[in-house]
N, C-alpha and C positions, 0 to 999 in steps of 0.2 A: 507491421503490427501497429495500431492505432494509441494514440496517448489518451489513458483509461481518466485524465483528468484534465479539465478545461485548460488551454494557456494562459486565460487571462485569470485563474485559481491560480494559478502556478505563478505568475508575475507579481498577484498583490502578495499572496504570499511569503514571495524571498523579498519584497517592499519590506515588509510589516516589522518594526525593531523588535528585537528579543524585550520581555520583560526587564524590568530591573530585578536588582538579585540583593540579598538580602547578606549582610558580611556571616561567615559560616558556614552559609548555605550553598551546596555544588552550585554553580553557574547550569542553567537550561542547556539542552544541546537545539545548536541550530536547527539541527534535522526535523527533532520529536516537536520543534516549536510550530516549523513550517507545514508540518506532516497535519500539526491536529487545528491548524490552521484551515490548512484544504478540507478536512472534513467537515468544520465547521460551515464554512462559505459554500459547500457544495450539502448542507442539511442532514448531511451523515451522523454528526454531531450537533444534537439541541439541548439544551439546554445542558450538557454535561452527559447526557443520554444518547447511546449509540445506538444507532435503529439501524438495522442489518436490510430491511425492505426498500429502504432510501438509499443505502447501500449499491444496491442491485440497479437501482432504477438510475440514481448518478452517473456509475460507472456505465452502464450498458449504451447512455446517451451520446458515447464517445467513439462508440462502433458501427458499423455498416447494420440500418437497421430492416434490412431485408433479410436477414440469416436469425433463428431461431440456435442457431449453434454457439453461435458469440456468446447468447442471454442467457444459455445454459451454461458455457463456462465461466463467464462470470459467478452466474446465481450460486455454482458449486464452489468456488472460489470465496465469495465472501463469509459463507456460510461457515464452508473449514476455518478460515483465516479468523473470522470473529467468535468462535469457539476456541482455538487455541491460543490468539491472543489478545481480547478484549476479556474474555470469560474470566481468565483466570486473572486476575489481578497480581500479579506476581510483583509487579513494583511498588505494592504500598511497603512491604517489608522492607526495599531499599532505601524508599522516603523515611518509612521509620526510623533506620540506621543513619540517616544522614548520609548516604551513599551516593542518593540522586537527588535532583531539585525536583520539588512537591509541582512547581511549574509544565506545563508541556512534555505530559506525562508520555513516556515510551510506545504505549499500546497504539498509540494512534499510526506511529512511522513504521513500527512491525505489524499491523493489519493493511499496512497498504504495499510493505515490500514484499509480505506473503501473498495477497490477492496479487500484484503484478507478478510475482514470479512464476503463480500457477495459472495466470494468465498467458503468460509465455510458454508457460512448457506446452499446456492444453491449446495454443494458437492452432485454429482450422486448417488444415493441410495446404487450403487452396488459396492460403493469405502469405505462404510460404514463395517465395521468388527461387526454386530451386534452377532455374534455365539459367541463370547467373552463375558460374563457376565458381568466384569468390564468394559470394554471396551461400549459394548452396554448400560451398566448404563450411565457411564461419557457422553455418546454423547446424551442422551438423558435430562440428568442433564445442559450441556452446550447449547442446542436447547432452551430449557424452561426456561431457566435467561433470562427474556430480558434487567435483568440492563447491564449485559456483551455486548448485542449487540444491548442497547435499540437505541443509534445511527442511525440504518440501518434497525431498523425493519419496518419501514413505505417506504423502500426505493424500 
Protein backbone atom coordinates (compact mmCIF):
# COMPACT_ATOMS: atom_id res chain seq x y z
CA UNK A 1 0.00 0.00 0.00
CA UNK A 2 1.39 3.43 -1.04
CA UNK A 3 2.27 6.38 1.39
CA UNK A 4 -0.91 8.65 0.96
CA UNK A 5 1.69 11.60 1.88
CA UNK A 6 4.74 12.98 0.05
CA UNK A 7 8.14 11.97 1.99
CA UNK A 8 9.66 15.00 1.60
CA UNK A 9 6.01 16.46 3.54
CA UNK A 10 6.80 13.99 5.94
CA UNK A 11 10.65 15.06 6.53
CA UNK A 12 10.19 18.80 6.70
CA UNK A 13 7.56 18.11 8.92
CA UNK A 14 9.27 16.03 11.88
CA UNK A 15 12.23 19.12 10.78
CA UNK A 16 9.86 21.79 11.78
CA UNK A 17 10.18 22.75 16.01
CA UNK A 18 7.07 22.60 17.94
CA UNK A 19 5.85 26.15 18.87
CA UNK A 20 6.70 27.63 21.94
CA UNK A 21 4.35 27.16 24.67
CA UNK A 22 3.00 29.57 26.80
CA UNK A 23 3.66 28.69 30.99
CA UNK A 24 -0.17 27.22 31.92
CA UNK A 25 -0.85 26.33 28.76
CA UNK A 26 -0.83 22.23 27.79
CA UNK A 27 2.37 21.86 25.66
CA UNK A 28 1.21 20.95 21.73
CA UNK A 29 1.31 17.28 20.92
CA UNK A 30 4.07 16.41 18.49
CA UNK A 31 1.73 14.49 16.48
CA UNK A 32 -1.35 17.15 15.94
CA UNK A 33 1.83 19.70 15.21
CA UNK A 34 3.33 17.53 12.49
CA UNK A 35 -0.13 16.15 11.17
CA UNK A 36 -1.48 19.92 10.51
CA UNK A 37 1.80 20.57 9.30
CA UNK A 38 1.47 18.13 6.25
CA UNK A 39 -1.77 19.51 5.47
CA UNK A 40 -0.78 22.61 5.26
CA UNK A 41 2.38 22.00 2.93
CA UNK A 42 0.33 19.58 0.82
CA UNK A 43 -2.78 22.72 0.52
CA UNK A 44 -5.33 20.70 2.42
CA UNK A 45 -5.07 23.38 4.98
CA UNK A 46 -5.08 27.33 3.79
CA UNK A 47 -5.41 29.63 5.38
CA UNK A 48 -6.78 27.91 8.63
CA UNK A 49 -9.59 26.54 5.96
CA UNK A 50 -9.76 22.73 5.23
CA UNK A 51 -10.80 22.12 1.75
CA UNK A 52 -11.78 18.42 1.47
CA UNK A 53 -11.41 18.59 -2.74
CA UNK A 54 -7.55 19.34 -2.14
CA UNK A 55 -7.99 16.69 0.14
CA UNK A 56 -8.87 14.11 -2.48
CA UNK A 57 -6.55 15.52 -5.22
CA UNK A 58 -3.12 15.44 -2.49
CA UNK A 59 -3.78 12.16 -1.33
CA UNK A 60 -4.78 10.54 -4.62
CA UNK A 61 -1.22 11.91 -6.22
CA UNK A 62 0.39 9.19 -3.97
CA UNK A 63 -1.16 6.22 -5.72
CA UNK A 64 -1.10 4.26 -8.88
CA UNK A 65 -2.83 6.68 -11.21
CA UNK A 66 -4.07 4.21 -13.59
CA UNK A 67 -6.96 2.76 -11.23
CA UNK A 68 -10.17 4.87 -10.77
CA UNK A 69 -10.46 2.43 -7.58
CA UNK A 70 -7.71 4.07 -5.40
CA UNK A 71 -9.56 7.83 -6.15
CA UNK A 72 -12.67 6.33 -5.22
CA UNK A 73 -11.40 5.14 -1.89
CA UNK A 74 -9.69 7.90 -1.07
CA UNK A 75 -12.60 10.45 -2.33
CA UNK A 76 -14.93 8.20 0.18
CA UNK A 77 -12.34 8.31 2.92
CA UNK A 78 -11.88 11.90 3.04
CA UNK A 79 -15.21 12.88 2.78
CA UNK A 80 -16.19 10.38 5.96
CA UNK A 81 -13.04 11.29 7.88
CA UNK A 82 -13.58 15.32 7.37
CA UNK A 83 -17.24 15.08 8.39
CA UNK A 84 -16.48 13.26 11.44
CA UNK A 85 -13.52 14.95 12.36
CA UNK A 86 -12.87 18.25 10.98
CA UNK A 87 -16.91 19.07 11.11
CA UNK A 88 -17.31 18.74 14.32
CA UNK A 89 -15.02 20.96 16.29
CA UNK A 90 -15.06 18.89 19.42
CA UNK A 91 -11.67 20.42 20.61
CA UNK A 92 -12.48 24.09 21.15
CA UNK A 93 -14.20 22.86 24.30
CA UNK A 94 -10.99 21.24 25.43
CA UNK A 95 -8.98 24.51 24.47
CA UNK A 96 -11.69 26.23 26.42
CA UNK A 97 -10.99 24.09 29.57
CA UNK A 98 -7.38 24.49 29.33
CA UNK A 99 -7.25 20.67 28.67
CA UNK A 100 -5.36 21.04 25.25
CA UNK A 101 -2.90 23.57 23.68
CA UNK A 102 -5.07 26.21 21.32
CA UNK A 103 -1.71 25.34 19.20
CA UNK A 104 -1.85 22.38 16.47
CA UNK A 105 -5.11 21.57 16.98
CA UNK A 106 -6.09 17.53 17.07
CA UNK A 107 -8.62 17.51 13.88
CA UNK A 108 -5.80 17.56 11.64
CA UNK A 109 -3.74 14.10 13.03
CA UNK A 110 -7.32 12.40 13.36
CA UNK A 111 -8.52 13.25 9.68
CA UNK A 112 -5.52 11.89 8.48
CA UNK A 113 -5.32 8.65 10.95
CA UNK A 114 -9.01 8.14 9.86
CA UNK A 115 -8.57 8.73 6.05
CA UNK A 116 -5.28 6.24 6.22
CA UNK A 117 -7.04 3.84 8.23
CA UNK A 118 -9.98 3.61 5.80
CA UNK A 119 -7.61 3.65 3.29
CA UNK A 120 -6.21 0.51 4.47
CA UNK A 121 -9.09 -1.33 5.35
CA UNK A 122 -10.68 -0.32 1.53
CA UNK A 123 -6.97 -1.21 -0.05
CA UNK A 124 -7.85 -2.75 -3.71
CA UNK A 125 -7.57 -6.56 -3.43
CA UNK A 126 -5.00 -6.68 -6.08
CA UNK A 127 -2.47 -4.24 -4.15
CA UNK A 128 -2.76 -7.03 -1.50
CA UNK A 129 0.61 -9.58 -1.77
CA UNK A 130 -1.33 -12.53 -0.54
CA UNK A 131 1.15 -15.28 -2.51
CA UNK A 132 3.49 -14.18 0.55
CA UNK A 133 2.59 -16.52 3.41
CA UNK A 134 3.65 -14.20 6.05
CA UNK A 135 2.72 -11.36 4.34
CA UNK A 136 -0.90 -12.81 3.53
CA UNK A 137 -0.98 -14.06 7.33
CA UNK A 138 -0.15 -10.46 8.85
CA UNK A 139 -2.96 -8.72 6.54
CA UNK A 140 -5.37 -11.11 7.35
CA UNK A 141 -4.39 -11.03 11.10
CA UNK A 142 -4.52 -6.94 10.85
CA UNK A 143 -8.21 -7.12 8.79
CA UNK A 144 -9.64 -9.11 11.77
CA UNK A 145 -8.49 -6.99 15.04
CA UNK A 146 -11.08 -4.74 15.15
CA UNK A 147 -9.55 -3.14 18.41
CA UNK A 148 -6.75 -1.83 15.95
CA UNK A 149 -9.31 -0.36 13.68
CA UNK A 150 -12.52 -0.59 15.94
CA UNK A 151 -12.61 3.28 15.30
CA UNK A 152 -13.64 3.12 11.49
CA UNK A 153 -15.23 -0.13 11.49
CA UNK A 154 -18.82 1.14 11.58
CA UNK A 155 -17.52 4.07 9.18
Amino acid sequence: MPRLLPEQVIETCRARPLPTTTPGVPDPLPENCIAECALNETGILFNGQFRVEQAVKALSTQVPNDTLTWQHVIEVASKKCYIITVGDSFYLRDVAKNLISPQCIPSSFRFLQCTFSIVYRDCPDIYWNYQNDRCGQFVVALNNCHYLFRHIWDI
